[in-house]
N, C-alpha and C positions, 0 to 999 in steps of 0.2 A: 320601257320594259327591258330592255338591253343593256342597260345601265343598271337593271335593276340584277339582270342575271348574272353582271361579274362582281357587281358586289356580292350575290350572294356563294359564288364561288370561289371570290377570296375568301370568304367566310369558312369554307367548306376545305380550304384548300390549309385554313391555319390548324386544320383538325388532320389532315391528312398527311400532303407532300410538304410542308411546309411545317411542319411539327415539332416541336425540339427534343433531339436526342433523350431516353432517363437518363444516363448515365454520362460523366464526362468523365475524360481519363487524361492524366498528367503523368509525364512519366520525369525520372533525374535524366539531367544533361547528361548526357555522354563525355563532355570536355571537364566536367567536375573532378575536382582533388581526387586522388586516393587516400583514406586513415583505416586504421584499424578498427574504427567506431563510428556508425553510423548512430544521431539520436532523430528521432521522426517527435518535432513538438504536436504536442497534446494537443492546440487550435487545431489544428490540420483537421480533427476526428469532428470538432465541431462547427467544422467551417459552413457545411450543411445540413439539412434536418437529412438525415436516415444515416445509414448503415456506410460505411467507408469499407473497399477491401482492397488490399495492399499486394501487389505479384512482386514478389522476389524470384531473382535468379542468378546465383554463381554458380561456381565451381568446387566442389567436393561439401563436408559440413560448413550449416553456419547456423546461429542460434537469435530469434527474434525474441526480447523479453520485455514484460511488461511492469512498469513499476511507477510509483509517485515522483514528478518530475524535481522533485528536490532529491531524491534518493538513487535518481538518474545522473544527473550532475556531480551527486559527493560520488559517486562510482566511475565515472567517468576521468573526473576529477581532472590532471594537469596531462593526461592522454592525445594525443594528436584525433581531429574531430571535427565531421561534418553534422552539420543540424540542418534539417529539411524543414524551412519554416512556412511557407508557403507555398502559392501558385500565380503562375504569371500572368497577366492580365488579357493575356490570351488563352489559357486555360489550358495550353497543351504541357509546358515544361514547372517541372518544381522547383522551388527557389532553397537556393542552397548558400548555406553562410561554413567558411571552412575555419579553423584556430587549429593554428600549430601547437607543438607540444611534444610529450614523448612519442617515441615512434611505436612502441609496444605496451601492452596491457594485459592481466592474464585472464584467461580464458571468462567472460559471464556467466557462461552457461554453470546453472545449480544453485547461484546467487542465494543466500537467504532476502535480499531487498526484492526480489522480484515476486509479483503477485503469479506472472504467470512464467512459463516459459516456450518458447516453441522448438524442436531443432528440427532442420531440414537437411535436407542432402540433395543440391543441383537446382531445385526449385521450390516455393510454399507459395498457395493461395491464401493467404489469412486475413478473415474477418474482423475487424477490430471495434470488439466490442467491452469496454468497461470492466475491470470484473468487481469493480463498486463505484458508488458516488464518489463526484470529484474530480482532479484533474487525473490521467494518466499519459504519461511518454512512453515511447519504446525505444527499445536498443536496439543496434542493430552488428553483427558483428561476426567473424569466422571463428578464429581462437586466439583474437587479440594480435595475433602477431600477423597474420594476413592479413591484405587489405581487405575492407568489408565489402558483400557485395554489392554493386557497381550497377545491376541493374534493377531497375526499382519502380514502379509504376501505381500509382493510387487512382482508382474508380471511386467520383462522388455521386451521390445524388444531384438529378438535374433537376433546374426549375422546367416543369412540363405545363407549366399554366399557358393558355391562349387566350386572353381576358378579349383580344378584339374580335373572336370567333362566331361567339353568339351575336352582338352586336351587329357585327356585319350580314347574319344570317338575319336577324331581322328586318335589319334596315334594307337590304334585296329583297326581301318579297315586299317589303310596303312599297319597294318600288317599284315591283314587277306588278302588285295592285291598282297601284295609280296609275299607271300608264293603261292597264285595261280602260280604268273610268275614265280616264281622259280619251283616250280610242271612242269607248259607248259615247260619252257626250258630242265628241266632232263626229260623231258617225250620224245623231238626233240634228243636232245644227243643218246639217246637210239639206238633210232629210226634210228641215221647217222650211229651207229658202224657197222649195219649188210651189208652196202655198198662194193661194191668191194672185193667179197669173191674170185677172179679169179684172181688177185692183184697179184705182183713178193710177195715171204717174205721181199725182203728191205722195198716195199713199205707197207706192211700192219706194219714193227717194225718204221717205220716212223709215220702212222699214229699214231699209236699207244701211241709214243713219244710224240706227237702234243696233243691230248687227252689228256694225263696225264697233262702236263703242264695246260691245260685250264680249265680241272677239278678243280686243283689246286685252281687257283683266284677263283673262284665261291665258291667254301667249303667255306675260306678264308673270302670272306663278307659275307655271312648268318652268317659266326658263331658270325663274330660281328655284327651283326645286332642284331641276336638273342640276346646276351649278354646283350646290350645296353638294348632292350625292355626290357628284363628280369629283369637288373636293375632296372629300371622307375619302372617296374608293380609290383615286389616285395616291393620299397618306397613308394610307391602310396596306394596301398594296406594295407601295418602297419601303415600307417599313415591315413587310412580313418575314422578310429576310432575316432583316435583323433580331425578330423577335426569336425564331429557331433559334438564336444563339446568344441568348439575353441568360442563360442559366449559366457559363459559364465564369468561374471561381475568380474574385476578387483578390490580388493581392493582399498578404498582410506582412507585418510589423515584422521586420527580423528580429530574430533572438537566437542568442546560442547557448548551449550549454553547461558554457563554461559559468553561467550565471544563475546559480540554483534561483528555481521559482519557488514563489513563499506559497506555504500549504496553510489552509485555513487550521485555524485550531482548534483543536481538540480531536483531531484523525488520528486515530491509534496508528502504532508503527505497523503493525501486523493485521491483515485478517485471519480470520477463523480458519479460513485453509492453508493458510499460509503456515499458521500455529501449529497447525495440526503435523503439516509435513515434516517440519522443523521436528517438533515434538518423535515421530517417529523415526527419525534417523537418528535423533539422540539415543534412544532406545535402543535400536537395533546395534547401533557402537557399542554400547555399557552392554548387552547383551551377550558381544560376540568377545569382548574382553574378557566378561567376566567367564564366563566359560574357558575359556582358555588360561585366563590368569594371566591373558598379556597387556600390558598397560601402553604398548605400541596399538592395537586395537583402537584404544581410546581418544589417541590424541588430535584428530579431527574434530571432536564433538564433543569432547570436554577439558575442563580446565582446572587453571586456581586448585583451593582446598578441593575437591570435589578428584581432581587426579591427584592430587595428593595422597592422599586420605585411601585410592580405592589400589594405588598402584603399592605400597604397602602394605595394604592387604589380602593383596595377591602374593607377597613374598614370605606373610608371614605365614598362609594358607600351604602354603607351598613344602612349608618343615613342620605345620603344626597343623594336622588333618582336625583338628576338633575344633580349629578357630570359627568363629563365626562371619559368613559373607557378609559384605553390605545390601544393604535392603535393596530391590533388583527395580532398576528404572521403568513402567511404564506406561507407553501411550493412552493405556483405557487403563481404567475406567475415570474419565479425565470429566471430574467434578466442576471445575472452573479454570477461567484465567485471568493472568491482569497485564496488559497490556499499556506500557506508556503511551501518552501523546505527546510525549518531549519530543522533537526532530533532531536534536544533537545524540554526538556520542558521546561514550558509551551507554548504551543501550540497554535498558533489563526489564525482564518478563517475569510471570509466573505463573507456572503451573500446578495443580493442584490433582493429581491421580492417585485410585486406591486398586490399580487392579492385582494380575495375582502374585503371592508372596509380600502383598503390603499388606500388615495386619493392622496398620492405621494409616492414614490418606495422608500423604510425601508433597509437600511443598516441594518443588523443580524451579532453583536458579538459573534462568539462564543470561548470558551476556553479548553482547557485540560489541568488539572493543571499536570496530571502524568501520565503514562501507563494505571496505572487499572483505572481510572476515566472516566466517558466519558464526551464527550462535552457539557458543557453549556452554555445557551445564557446568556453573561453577560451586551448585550447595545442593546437597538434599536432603530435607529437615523435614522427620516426622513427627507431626503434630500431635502434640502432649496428648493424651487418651481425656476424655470429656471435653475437649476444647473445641470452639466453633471458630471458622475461620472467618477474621472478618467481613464484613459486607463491601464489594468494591465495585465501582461500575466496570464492565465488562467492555464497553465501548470506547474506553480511553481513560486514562487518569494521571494524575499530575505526579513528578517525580520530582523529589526535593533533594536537596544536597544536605548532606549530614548534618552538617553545621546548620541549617533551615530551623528558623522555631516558629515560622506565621504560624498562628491559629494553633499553636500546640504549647500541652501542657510540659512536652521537653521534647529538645531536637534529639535528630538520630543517634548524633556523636553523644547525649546526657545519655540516653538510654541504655546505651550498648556499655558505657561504662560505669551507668548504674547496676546494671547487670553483673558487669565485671567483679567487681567491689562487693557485691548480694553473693557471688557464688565462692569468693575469696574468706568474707567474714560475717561469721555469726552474727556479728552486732554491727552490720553494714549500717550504715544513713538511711541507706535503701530498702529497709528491711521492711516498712512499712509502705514503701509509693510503689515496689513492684513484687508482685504478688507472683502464685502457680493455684492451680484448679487443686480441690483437696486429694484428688485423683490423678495428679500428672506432678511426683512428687521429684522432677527433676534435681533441682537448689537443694531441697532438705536432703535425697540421698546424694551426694554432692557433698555436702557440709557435713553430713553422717562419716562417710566415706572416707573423706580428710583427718576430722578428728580421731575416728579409730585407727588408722595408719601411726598417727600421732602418739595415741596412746601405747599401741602395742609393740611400739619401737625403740626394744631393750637395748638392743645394738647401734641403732643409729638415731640422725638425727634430719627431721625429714621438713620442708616447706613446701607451699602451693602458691602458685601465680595466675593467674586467669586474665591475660593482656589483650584489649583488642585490635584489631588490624584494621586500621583507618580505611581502605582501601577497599576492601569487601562492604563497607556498610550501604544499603542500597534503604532506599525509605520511599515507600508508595502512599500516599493521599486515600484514607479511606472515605467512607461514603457521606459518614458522620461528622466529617470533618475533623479527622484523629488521623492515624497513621500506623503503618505497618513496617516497623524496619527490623530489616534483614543482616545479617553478617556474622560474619567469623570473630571466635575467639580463639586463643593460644593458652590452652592449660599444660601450665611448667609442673613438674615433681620432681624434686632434688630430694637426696639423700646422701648423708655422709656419715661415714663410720663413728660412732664415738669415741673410741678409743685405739689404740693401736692392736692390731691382731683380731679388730671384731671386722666380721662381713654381711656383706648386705645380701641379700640375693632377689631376683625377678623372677615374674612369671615366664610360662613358656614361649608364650608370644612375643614380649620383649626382649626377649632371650634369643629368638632368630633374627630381631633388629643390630643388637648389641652386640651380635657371636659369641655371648658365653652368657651363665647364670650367677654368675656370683661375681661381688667383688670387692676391695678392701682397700680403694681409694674412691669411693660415691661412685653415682650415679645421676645420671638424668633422662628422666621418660617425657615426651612429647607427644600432645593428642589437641588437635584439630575439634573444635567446637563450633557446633553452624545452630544458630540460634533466629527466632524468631519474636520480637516480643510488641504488642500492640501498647500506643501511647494514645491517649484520650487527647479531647477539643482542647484548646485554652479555656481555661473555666472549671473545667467539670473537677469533680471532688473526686471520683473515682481514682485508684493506682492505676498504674501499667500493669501488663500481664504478660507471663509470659506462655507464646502460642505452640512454640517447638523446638526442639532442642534436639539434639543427639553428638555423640563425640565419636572418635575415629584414632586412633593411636599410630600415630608418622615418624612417630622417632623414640630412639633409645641407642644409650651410650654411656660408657664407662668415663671417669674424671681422669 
């Protein structure tokens, strides 16, 4: 019975004083390098099942961002850097791998690579929680040029199981059972000897004989019974110790950052919010530019033909109040996107918004030429009037290089200068493989447009070029297995005098490019073309089409 009671209070004791912590907490060494970049690998979050939370503490700001740990690395990149990759097999300290490198970085915070971001000032409690499927790192950092900070401490979930608990609750009372009935039974024993005291002597050395023997078995199993318990509750017991401390974090595998981890494919580079934010600080830029007419405004947020194109025509807006603005960028009313699942750079999206002042829904290029960059609108091409925009998966899709023809009836590079060549001549090659909606008569007024110049040109003598710009051309994977390529062309218009003493003259808007209207040694006007045109499967009979188009006028100037 007494054997039976401390077993059953080890039992009791694995549920109570003896319990294992939930929570274990690991903090960074104190003797740890100083960098300007803290990265905390992804394993860490799932090193155990629940929730991880992370106490930081320095001195003044500092900023904790979360991002895909390939996208962590290109960011980080040849930066001086510690990577937190585990915990030590005592569970108190974090394991820490250091790599030299530059001493300075500029500031993370605002990142477009970051899904999230945190800033704090002196201290943060933060949760770390996914903000999608997959792997995710975080950064860790002041503003690049400080050291990052320094104190750092991760809370895991603890194993709180007591598997020996029950067991040993059981096995105490069956023991504290058994020794009753073994009590009731030598208590009956007793109780038989004092019978038949009138008895011959044979019969009482008979009994007697009989008793011994039955005595016997009975000693015989308690004492292994006892044993057994004895065993158990003595193993049970030295080892209850250790079981409160049986949850404590496994070392793992160092890794550091300087060694992008490979992201499964087909993970788009962006989430939806990510998209979206992106998307509204473009907006609010082209917004506060265009209002102003400053193209200083712009130059965060956008680029390429796109500042090209709009900082022009803020100058030409400027001497000629009748000109017409460019179509105004924005965030809503935001139709779709297409999002790469390429992991290299450069990097290109697309947006699809008709909100107000688009009187037709504006295809939005945007780009990342590198890690630290963020995205800029380099095109924005409104969609021909009847036109649908292709069908693309929204979750990721493949981006090809110009030059690309799998599964297509023409790579990016055929198309755009099929195009070229369509919007150059009448009797292009092309005249029949790339088409426009009877309703989006882009090409025909175009080719209108040119020839009547042509014709009506008593005084001079006038040519068109339509060149494209290898470099802009971006081609996305539609759904059908066809493609969506994007890019810039270059429409030239020369004009030269015919004869001596005749002159040319220009419009008003070219005319604040050029600083005068007239002139009697040529001309040359330049205008920016952002086109959109869908290329069908290998196979299909169908032409190309073109999805959107618009031009923009960047230059004019006297011979």
């Amino acid at each position: 019975m007494l054997l039976g009671l401390l077993t059953l209070l080890a039992g009791i004791g694995q549920r109570t004083i003896w319990a294992p912590s939930e929570t274990v907490t690991a903090s960074l060494p104190a003797d740890a390098a100083a960098a300007p970049l803290t990265v905390i690998d992804q394993k860490l979050r799932t090193q155990h099942d629940g929730t991880v939370k992370i106490n930081i503490q320095g001195d003044g700001n500092f900023v904790l961002a979360s991002g895909r740990p390939d996208d962590v690395s290109a960011w980080v990149g040849q930066t001086a850097h510690n990577t937190i990759t585990g915990v030590s097999e005592d569970g108190k300290s974090l394991q820490v791998d250091h790599a030299d490198g530059e001493g300075t970085a500029p500031n993370p915070a605002g990142s477009d690579l970051w899904a999230s971001n945190e800033n704090a000032s002196g201290e943060l409690e933060y949760t770390w929680t996914p903000p999608a499927d997959g792997d995710w790192s975080l950064l860790l950092a002041s503003d690049g040029t400080k050291p990052a900070p320094a104190t750092v401490s991760m809370t895991f979930p603890n194993d709180t199981s007591t598997p020996w608990a029950v067991p040993l609750m059981v096995l105490g009372g069956l023991l504290i059972v058994g020794g009753i009935v073994l009590a009731l039974l030598s208590a009956r024993r007793k109780n038989g000897k004092g019978d038949g005291e009138g008895d011959s002597g044979y019969a009482r050395r008979a009994r007697a004989r009989n008793a011994k023997s039955q005595n016997q078995a009975p000693s015989s199993s308690s004492s292994k019974v006892t044993m057994i318990a004895a065993g158990v509750a003595a193993a049970v017991l030295s080892g209850s110790g250790t079981a409160a401390q049986a949850a404590s974090p496994s070392p793992q595998p160092s890794s550091s950052a300087s060694s992008p981890a490979k992201e499964a494919t087909g993970s788009p580079v962006l989430l939806d919010a990510q998209f979206r934010r992106i998307l509204e600080q473009v907006s609010s830029a082209t917004d506060a530019g265009d209002a102003a007419k400053d193209a200083s405004k712009l130059a965060g947020r956008v680029g390429g033909p796109e500042l090209e194109v709009r900082t022009q025509n803020y100058k030409i807006r400027s001497q000629v109040g009748s000109y017409e603005p460019r179509m105004p960028v924005r965030s809503t009313k935001l139709l779709t996107t297409v999002v790469t699942s390429g992991r290299d750079w450069p990097r290109s999206v697309l947006a699809v918004t008709q909100g107000e002042g688009n009187v037709v829904p504006q295809i939005l290029t945007l780009v990342q030429q590198s890690p630290r960059e963020n995205y800029k609108l380099m095109e924005t091409t409104p969609l021909q009037p009847g036109t649908t925009f292709p069908n693309i998966s929204r979750g990721g899709t493949e981006t090809m290089a110009a030059s690309a023809k799998s599964g297509l009836l023409y790579s990016g590079e055929e198309a755009m200068s099929g195009l070229a060549d369509r919007l150059t001549s009448a009797d292009s090659p092309f005249k029949d493989k790339l088409v426009e909606g009877a309703s989006s008569p882009y090409i025909a007024d175009t080719l209108s447009y040119q020839a009547e110049v042509v014709k009506a040109g008593e005084n001079g003598n006038f040519s068109f070029t339509h060149k494209v710009v290898p470099e802009s051309t971006v081609v996305f994977r539609t759904s059908d297995g066809g493609a969506l390529v994007l890019g810039r062309i270059n429409f030239g218009f020369e004009g030269t005098p015919k004869a001596a003493g005749d002159k040319l003259s220009i419009g008003d808007d070219a005319a604040a490019l050029a600083g005068g209207k007239e002139t009697s040694t040529g001309m040359v006007l330049s205008f920016a073309e952002s086109m959109a045109v869908y290329v069908p499967p290998a196979g299909s009979t169908d032409p190309m089409k073109l999805v959107a188009a618009t031009r923009g006028l960047v230059g004019a100037s006297f011979k």
